[in-house]
C-alpha positions in Angstrom: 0.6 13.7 10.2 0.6 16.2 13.3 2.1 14.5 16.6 -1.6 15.3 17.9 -3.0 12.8 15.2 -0.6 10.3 15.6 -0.7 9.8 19.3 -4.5 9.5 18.6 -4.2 6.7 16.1 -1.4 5.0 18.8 -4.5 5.4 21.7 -6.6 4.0 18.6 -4.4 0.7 18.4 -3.8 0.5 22.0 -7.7 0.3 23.2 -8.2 -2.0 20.4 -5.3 -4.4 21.4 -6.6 -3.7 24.9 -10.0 -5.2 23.6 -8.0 -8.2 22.3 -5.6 -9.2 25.0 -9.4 -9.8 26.9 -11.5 -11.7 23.9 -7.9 -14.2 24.0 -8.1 -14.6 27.6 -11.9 -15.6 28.0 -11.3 -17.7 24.6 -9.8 -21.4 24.4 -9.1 -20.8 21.1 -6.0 -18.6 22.2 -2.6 -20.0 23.7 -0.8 -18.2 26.4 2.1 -16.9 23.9 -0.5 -15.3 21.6 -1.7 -13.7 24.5 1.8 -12.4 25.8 2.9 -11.9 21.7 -0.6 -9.3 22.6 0.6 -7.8 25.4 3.9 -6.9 24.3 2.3 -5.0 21.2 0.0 -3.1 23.8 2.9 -2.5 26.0 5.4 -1.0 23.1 2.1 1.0 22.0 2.0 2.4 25.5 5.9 3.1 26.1 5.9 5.1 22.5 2.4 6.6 23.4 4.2 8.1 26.6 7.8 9.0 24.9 5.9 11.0 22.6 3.4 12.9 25.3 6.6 13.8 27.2 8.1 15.2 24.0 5.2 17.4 23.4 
């Protein structure tokens, strides 16, 4: 997989996760520490997302 490909499939998983992290906030069916366990993944997707930009 090209580094162009993969940072696309990491923007892929990040938007969706993005699109998560809101449905679990407007939902009652959500606690807070599935919402933060959210946030960390979108957060880890972001930091590699930008480690590998800067290595391009």
């Amino acid at each position: 997989m090209s580094l162009s490909s993969h940072l696309q499939e990491l923007r892929k998983k990040h938007e969706h996760l993005s699109i998560e992290v809101e449905e679990a906030q407007r939902s009652p069916a959500f606690d807070d520490l599935q919402i933060t366990a959210l946030k960390k993944q979108k957060l880890k997707l972001k930091e590699e997302i930008e480690r590998l930009s800067h290595q391009h």
